[in-house]
C-alpha positions as CSV (number, residue, x, y, z in Angstrom):
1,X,57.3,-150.5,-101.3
2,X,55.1,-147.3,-100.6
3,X,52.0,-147.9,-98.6
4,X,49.7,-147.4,-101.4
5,X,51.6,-149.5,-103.7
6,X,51.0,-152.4,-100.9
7,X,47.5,-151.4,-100.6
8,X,47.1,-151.5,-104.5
9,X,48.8,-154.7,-104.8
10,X,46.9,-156.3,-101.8
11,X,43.8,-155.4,-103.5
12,X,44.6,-157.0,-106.4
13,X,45.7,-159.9,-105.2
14,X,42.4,-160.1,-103.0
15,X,40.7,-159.6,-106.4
16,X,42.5,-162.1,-107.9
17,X,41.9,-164.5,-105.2
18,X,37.8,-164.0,-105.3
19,X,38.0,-165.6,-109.1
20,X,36.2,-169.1,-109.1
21,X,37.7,-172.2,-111.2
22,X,36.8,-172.4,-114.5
23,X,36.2,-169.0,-114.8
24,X,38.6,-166.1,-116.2
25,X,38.8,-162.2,-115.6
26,X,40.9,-159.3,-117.7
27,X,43.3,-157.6,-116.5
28,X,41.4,-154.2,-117.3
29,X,38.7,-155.6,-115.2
30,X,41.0,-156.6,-112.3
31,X,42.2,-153.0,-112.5
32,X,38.3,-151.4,-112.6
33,X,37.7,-153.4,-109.6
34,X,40.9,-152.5,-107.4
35,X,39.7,-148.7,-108.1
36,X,42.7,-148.0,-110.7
37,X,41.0,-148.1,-114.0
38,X,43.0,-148.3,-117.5
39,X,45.8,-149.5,-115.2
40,X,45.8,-153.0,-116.4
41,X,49.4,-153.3,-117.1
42,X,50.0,-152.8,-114.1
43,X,47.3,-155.6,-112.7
44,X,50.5,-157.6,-115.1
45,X,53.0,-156.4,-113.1
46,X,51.6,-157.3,-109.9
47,X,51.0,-160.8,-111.1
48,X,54.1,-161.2,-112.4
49,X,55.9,-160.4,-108.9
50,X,54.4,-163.0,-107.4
51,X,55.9,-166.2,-106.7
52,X,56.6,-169.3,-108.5
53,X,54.8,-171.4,-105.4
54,X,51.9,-169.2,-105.0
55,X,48.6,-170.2,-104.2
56,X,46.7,-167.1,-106.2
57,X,45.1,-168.6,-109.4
58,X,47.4,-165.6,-111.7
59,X,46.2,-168.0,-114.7
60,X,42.8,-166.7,-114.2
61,X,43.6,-163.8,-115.7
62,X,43.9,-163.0,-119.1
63,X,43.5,-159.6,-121.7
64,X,40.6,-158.3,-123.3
65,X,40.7,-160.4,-126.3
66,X,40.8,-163.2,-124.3
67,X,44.5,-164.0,-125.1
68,X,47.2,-165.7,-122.8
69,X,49.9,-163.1,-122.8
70,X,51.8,-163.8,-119.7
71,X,55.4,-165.5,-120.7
72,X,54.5,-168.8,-118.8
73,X,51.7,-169.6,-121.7
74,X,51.8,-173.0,-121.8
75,X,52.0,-173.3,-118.2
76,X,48.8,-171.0,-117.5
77,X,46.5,-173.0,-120.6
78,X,47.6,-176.0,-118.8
79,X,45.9,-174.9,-115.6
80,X,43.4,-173.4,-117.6
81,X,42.7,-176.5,-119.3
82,X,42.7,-178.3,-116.4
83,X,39.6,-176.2,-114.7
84,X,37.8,-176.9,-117.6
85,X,38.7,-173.7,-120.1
86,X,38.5,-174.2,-123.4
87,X,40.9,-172.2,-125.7
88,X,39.8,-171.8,-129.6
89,X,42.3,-170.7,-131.5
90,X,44.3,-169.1,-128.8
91,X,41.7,-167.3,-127.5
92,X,39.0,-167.6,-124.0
93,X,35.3,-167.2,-124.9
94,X,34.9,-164.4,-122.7
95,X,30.7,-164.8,-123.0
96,X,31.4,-168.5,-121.9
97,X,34.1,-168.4,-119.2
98,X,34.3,-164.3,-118.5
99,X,33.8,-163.6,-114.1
100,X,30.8,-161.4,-113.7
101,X,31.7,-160.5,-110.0
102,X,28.2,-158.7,-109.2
């Protein structure tokens, strides 16, 4: 991997890594705050490379409807769930659970 791809990715996943429980970010905003706005798919991309035994909490992070759309749903409204999250209708209140990192 290129050094900036490494730096990018390390970013992220410091980002990530900074989310507290029971609390969710976007993937847009992950992407605004690693300084590579409108790259959210690629904030996907990086999360999905990582591990099945990692220690990041990836289910923290959802899109900017507040959807699940990672292919391990079930397994990331579990953990969800578990920290307290509440899903209606499929979707995370982002006024109630949204990260306001400032």
């Amino acid at each position: 991997m290129a050094e900036s791809q490494q730096n990018t990715q390390d970013r992220v996943w410091q980002i990530v890594h900074q989310i507290p429980k029971g609390q969710v970010a976007t993937y847009g905003q992950i992407a605004s705050m690693a300084g590579i706005p409108r790259h959210s798919r690629l904030i996907g991309r990086i999360l999905a490379g990582l591990p099945p035994n990692t220690r990041l909490p990836w289910h923290r992070v959802i899109n900017s409807q507040g959807r699940i759309t990672n292919p391990a749903k079930d397994r990331q409204q579990a953990r969800l769930e578990k920290e307290g999250v509440t899903l209606i209708n499929g979707r995370v209140s982002l006024k109630v659970y949204g990260w306001d990192a400032n």
